[in-house]
N, C-alpha and C positions, 0 to 999 in steps of 0.2 A: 847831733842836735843836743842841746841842752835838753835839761828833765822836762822846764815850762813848756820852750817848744812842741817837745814829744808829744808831752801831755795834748798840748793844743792841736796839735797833727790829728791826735787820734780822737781827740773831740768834734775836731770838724768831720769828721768819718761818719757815713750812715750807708747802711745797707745797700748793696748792688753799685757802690762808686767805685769809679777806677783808680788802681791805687799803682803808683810807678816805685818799687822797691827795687832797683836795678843793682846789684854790688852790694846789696844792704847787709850788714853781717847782724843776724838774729840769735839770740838767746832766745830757752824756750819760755819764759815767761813775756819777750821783747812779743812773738811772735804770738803768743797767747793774748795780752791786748791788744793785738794788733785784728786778730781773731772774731777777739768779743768787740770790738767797734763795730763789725762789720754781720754783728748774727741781730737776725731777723726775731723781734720779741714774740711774733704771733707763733714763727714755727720752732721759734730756738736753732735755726740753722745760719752759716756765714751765710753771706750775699756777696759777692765779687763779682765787677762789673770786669775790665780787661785788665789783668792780673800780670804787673810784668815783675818775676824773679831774677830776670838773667844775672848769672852771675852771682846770687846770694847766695850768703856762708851761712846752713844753719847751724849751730857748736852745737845747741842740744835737740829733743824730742822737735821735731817738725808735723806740728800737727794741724791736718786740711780734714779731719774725718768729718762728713754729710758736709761738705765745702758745695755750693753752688755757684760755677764758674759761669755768667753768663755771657761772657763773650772771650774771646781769647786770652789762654793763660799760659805762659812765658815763664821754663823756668832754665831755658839755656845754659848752658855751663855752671847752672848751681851744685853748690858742694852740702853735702848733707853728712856731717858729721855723726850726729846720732839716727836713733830710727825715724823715716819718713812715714808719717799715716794719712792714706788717701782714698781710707775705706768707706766707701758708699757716697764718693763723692760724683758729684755729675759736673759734667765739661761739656757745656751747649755746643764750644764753636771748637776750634783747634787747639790740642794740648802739644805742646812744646818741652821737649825735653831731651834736647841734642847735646848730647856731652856732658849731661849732668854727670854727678857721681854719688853714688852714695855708700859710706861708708858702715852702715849698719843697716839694720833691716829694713826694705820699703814693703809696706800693704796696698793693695791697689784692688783686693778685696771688697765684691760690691762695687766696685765705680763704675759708670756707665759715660761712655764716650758717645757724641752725635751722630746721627747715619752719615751723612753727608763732610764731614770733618774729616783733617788728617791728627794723626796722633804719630806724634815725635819722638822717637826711643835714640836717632841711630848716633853709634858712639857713646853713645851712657854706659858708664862704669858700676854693676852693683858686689858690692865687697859682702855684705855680709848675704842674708836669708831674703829673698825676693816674693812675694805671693801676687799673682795676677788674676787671682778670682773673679776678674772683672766682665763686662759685656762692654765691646769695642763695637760700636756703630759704623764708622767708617775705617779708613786705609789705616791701616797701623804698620809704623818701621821701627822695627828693633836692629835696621842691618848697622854692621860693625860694634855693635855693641858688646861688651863684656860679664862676664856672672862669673866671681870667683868663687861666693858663695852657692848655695841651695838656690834655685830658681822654680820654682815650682807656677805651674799654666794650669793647674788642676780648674775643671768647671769652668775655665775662660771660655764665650763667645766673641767669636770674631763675623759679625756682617761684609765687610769690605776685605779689600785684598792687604794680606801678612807679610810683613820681607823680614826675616832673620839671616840674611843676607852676610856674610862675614863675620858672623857674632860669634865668638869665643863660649862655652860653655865649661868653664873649670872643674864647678864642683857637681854636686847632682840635679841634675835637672829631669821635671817631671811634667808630661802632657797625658794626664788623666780625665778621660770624659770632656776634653776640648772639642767644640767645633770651629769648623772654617765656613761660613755661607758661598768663601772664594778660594781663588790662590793662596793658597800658604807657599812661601821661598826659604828654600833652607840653602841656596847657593854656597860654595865654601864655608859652611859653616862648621866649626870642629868642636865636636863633642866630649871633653878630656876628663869627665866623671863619669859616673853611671847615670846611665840615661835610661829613664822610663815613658817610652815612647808610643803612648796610648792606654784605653781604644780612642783614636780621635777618628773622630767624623770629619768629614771635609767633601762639601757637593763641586769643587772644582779639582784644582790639581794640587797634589803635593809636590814640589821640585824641590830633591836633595841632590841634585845635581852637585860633583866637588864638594861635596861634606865631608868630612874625616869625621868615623868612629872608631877611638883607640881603643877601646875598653866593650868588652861583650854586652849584648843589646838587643833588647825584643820590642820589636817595632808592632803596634796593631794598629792596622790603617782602612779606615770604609772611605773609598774616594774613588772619581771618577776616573781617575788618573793620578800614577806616581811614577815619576820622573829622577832616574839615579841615574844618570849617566855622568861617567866618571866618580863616582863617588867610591871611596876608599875606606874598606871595613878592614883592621887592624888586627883584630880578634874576630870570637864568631859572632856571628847576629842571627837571629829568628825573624822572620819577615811573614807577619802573619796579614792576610790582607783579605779584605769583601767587595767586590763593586769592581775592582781599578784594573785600568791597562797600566801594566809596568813596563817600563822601559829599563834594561841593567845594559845598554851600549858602554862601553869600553870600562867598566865599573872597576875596580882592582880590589881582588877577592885575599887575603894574606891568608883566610882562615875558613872552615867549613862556614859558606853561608846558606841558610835553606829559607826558601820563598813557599810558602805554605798557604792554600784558598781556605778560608776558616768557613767549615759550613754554617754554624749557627751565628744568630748574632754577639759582639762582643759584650762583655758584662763586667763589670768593676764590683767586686763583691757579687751580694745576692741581685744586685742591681741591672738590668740590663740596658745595653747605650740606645738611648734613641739615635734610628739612623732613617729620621724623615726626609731629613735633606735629599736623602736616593731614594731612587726607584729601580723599577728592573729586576733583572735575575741579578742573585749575586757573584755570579762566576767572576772568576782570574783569569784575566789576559797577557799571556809575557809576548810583549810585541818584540825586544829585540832581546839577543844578547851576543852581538857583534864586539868583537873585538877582544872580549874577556877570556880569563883563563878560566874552564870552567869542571878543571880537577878539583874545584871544591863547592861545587854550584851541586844544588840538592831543589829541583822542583816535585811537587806534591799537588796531585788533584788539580792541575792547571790547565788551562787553555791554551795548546799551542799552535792555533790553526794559523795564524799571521806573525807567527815569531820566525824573526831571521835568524840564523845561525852561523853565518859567511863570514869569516874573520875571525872566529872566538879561537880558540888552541884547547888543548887538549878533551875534543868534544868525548873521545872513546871514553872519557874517564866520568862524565856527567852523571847523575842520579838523577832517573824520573820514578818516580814513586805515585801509588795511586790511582786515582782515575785520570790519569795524564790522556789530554786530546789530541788529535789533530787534524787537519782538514781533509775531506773526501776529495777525493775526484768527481767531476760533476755528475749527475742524474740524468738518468735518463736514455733514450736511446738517440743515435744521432746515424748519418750515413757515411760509412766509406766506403765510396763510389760508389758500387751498387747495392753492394749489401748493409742490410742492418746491422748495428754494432754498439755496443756501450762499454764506459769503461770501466775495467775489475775496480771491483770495492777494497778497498785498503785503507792505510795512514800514508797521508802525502801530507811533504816538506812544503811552505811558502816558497819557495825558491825554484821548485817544479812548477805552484802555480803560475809565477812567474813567468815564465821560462817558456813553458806550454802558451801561454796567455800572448806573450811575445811572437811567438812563432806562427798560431793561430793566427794572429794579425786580428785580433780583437781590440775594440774600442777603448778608447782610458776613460776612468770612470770618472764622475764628479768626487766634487771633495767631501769626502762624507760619507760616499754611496755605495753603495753592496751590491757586489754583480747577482744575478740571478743563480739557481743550484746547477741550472745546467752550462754554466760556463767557466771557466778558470778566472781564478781571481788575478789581476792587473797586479802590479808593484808599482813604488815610487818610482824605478827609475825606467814604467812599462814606454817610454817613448822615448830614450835613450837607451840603444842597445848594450853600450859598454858597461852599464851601472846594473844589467841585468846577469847573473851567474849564468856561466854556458853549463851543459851536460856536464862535463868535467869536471867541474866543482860541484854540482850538486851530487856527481855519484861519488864524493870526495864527504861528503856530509852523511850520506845515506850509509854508507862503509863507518865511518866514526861511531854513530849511532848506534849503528847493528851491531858492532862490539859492546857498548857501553851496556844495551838490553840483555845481549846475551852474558857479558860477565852478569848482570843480573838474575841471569835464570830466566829470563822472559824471553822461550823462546817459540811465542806467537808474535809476539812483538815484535820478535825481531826479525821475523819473518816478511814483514810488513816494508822493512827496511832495506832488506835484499833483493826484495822486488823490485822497490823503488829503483835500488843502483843498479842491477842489472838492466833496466828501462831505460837510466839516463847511458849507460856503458853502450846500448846497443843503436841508440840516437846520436851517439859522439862520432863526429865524421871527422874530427880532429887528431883524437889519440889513439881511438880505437880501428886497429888492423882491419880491411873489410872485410875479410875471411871470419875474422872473429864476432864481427857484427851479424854475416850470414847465419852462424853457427851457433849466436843469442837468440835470433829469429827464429830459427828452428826450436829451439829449448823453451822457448815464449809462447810460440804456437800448439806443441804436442802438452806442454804439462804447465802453463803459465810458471818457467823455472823451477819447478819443483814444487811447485808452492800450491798450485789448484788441483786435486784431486777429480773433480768434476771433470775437466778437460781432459787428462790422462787417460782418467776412466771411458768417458765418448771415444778418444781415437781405441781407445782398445778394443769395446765393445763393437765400432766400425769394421778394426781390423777384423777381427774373430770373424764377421760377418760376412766380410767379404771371401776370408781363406774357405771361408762353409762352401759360399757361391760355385769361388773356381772348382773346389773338391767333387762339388756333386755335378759341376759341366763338363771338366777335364779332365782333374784328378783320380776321381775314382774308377776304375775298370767296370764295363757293364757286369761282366762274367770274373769269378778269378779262373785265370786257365789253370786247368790240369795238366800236370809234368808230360811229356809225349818221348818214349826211348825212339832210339834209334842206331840200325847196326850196320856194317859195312863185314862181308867174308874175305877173309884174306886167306886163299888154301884153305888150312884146314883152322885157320884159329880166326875167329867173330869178334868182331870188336862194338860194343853197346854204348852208344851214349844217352842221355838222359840229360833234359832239360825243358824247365819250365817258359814257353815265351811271353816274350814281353805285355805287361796288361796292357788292353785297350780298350777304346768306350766308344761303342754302336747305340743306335739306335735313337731315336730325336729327342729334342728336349724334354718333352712331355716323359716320355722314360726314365729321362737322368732325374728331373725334378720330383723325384717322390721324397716318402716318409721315411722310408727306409734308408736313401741313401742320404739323407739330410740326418739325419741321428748318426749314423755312421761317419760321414766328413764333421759335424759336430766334435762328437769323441776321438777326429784328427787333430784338430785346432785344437783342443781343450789341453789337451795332453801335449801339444808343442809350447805353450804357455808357461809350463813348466819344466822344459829343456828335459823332453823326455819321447822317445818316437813310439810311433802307436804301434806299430809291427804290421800296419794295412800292408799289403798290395796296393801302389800306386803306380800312375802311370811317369813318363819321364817327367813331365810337367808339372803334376803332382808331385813328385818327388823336390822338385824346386819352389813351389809352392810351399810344401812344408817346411822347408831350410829357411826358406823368407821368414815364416811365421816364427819360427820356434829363435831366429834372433830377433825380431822385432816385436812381437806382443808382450815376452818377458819383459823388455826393457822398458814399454808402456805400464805394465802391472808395476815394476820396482817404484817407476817416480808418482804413482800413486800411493803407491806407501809409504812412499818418503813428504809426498804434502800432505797424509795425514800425520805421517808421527812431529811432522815440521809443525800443525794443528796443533795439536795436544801435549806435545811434551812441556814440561814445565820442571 
């Protein structure tokens, strides 16, 4: 346009008109009255009714700062040479900004986007220093978009749902004190600077699903949910997290990564993050980590009661550090067949729940729903039996485990583990010999595997009791006999023998069952406990009675000593 034109262009201009600048190539003074046509004298701010850029070249200073957008602004494929300023500007309806580029610094600083609106990032190029201090009302897409420069999200709100969805991140990129009211997406998105990744809040999900982080990285996250599966850490990462069930299914670990439940709340400075969006306890939940290698996996203080472990590789080598959980077995007492029974208290694998839950022939729960304490919790795949781990694999898990605690030094814990695999070993009807099954059945029963001191200690205390019983019924002689000689003459030379006969026991119960002879079979028993013979007088029965006792009470007293030192040692 000619100058007169221009002029007259921007004369007929008044606040809140729509203006169609499509391809327009602006200078920053072109764009400056372009600007001032359109600022409102009462407030001194622009007015722009639907705002269309697509395609404009800005060459210098692109400046919209306190711009009010009142209906759709369009800056599609615009190129922004110099710095873009769009600080504290307000966009009523939908901002547009697919493909743009910009080539020096944008501020976005203070803008406030509509609840209800989309806000257009995806594909935009930003080359230099990026600042989003913004509050976004509605759905915001930055996916496939690029940052070679500094990107900084610091103090950004997000209302509606975030897709960084294929976004490229070159240079440093910074999520300091951002929230999400939703979904934030970090789908393949590749991280290639240093990334400072919180604390952000976020009351829905985080999904960094296929993300690459090349470059070491401390993630702090308060969310309901975070979603990494398949996502590829390069170096190490610190995964500090409040609130969220994590998911690390098939993740690819290159370098030590640790997932750490951050007790207190996060803070930025002396400052600490509001984290009103959540509620609830803040525990850490890691619901899976199938399929990973998990020789460099480092969990801390976690929640493991529904985390799978079925597929991951080299679980022996894992780190659990802390007040690491994991799910009881149910409460309570229940019947088998006719006796009362409940089951030992321990740490059980999802996979036993599972498995149990399966076999039980227990109901599938709703979606959402939590079984009661006294029952085993269902799996995803609790009504397809093939998607369910048999004994086999879970005592393939519980053996990993039990190594990994024990090279730790934890060995209550890992006590807890050897339980568990001898229980699925002795339930395997598949791999497991039935002789060898009979023979875990017996080791289950006298001493819960070594492991229950309590049980040990009862059959022992049984046994003792009973050896007293036989001792003072059979065992003991009423009388001990006195030696009795005897001679035979041959001519002139006598020949003497000498012998004691064999003890016996007269006289009816009420005789046998006294005090005396109950202290005395007492100090039989006592002393076979310890592979040592009392030097009684016994009868022939007695005599076997105490062989019985003096191999089998030992062997009850040992594995009582062995589930306490199994207890305690550390």
């Amino acid at each position: 346009m000619s100058n007169t034109d221009r002029d007259t262009y921007l004369a007929g201009l008044a606040p809140g008109a729509d203006i169609d600048n499509r391809g327009t190539h602006f200078t920053s003074s072109l764009l400056s009255q372009l600007i001032d046509a359109l600022r409102d004298s009462t407030t001194g701010k622009p007015l722009l009714g639907t705002a269309q850029f697509d395609e404009a070249q800005f060459s210098g200073e692109a400046w919209f700062g306190d711009a009010r957008f009142s209906d759709t602004a369009g800056f599609d494929r615009a190129q922004f040479s110099g710095d873009a300023i769009f600080g504290w500007a307000r966009f009523s309806e939908g901002a547009l900004f697919r493909g743009a580029q910009f080539s020096g610094e944008a501020f976005f600083e203070g803008a406030a986007f509509r609840e209800d609106s989309i806000t257009w990032f995806t594909g935009a190029r930003f080359s230099g220093t990026t600042h989003f201090r913004a509050q976004f009302g509605g759905d915001v897409s930055f996916g496939e978009a690029q940052f070679s420069g500094e990107a900084s999200f610091n103090q950004a709100q997000f209302s509606g749902t975030v897709s960084f969805n294929q976004a490229q991140f070159n240079g440093t990129v910074s999520f300091n004190r951002t929230q999400f009211s939703r979904t934030v997406s970090f789908k393949r998105t590749q991280f290639g600077g240093n990334a400072s990744f919180g604390p952000v809040v976020c009351a829905g999900q985080v999904a960094l699903s296929e993300a690459v982080f090349e470059v070491p990285v401390t993630l702090e996250i308060a969310a309901r949910e975070v979603v990494c599966e398949r996502t590829r850490w390069d170096s190490t990462a610190t995964i500090r997290l409040r609130y969220a069930a994590v998911d690390l299914s098939h993740a690819v670990l290159s370098a030590p990564v640790a997932v750490t439940a951050h007790a207190t709340p996060f803070s930025s400075g002396p400052v600490s993050v509001d984290e009103n969006l959540l509620t609830g306890p803040a525990a850490v939940h890691v619901v899976s980590v199938q399929g990973i290698d998990a020789a460099h996996l480092v969990l801390t203080d976690t929640d493991l009661s529904d985390c799978l472990f079925s597929g991951a590789f080299h679980l022996d080598q894992i780190r659990l550090e802390g007040r690491t959980s994991f799910a009881p077995p149910p409460a309570g007492w229940r019947r088998h067949g006719i006796w009362p029974a409940r089951w030992t208290r321990r740490r059980t694998l999802a996979e036993e729940h599972h498995w149990r839950a399966q076999t039980a022939r227990q109901s599938a729960l709703p979606t959402g729903g939590t079984p009661p304490p006294t029952q085993w919790r269902p799996g995803p795949g609790h009504l397809v039996p093939d998607l369910t781990p048999d004994p086999e694999d879970v005592a393939a898990l519980y053996r990993q485990l039990r190594k990994s605690l024990e090279d730790g030094k934890n060995e209550p814990g890992a006590a807890d583990f050897y339980y568990g695999e001898c229980e699925m070993r002795r339930h395997d009807r598949t791999s497991t010999p039935k002789g060898e099954r009979r023979l875990l059945w017996g080791y289950w029963l006298l001493s819960g595997y070594g492991l229950r001191a309590s049980r040990a200690s009862t059959w022992l205390l049984a046994a003792i009791s009973l050896t007293v019983l036989l001792l003072m019924a059979v065992g003991l002689p009423t009388h001990d006999p006195g030696p009795t000689t005897t001679g035979a003459l041959h001519g002139s030379r006598i020949s003497l023998y000498t012998r004691a006969p064999d003890p016996a026991v007269h006289g009816t119960w009420s005789q046998r069952m006294t005090w005396a002879r109950a202290e005395k079979a007492t100090r039989v028993a006592v002393n076979s406990v310890i592979f040592r013979s009392s030097g009684q007088n016994l009868t022939t029965i007695g005599t076997y009675v105490e062989m019985a006792s003096r191999l089998l009470e030992p062997t009850l007293l040992a594995l009582g000593l062995l589930a306490i030192r199994g207890r305690i040692k550390r």
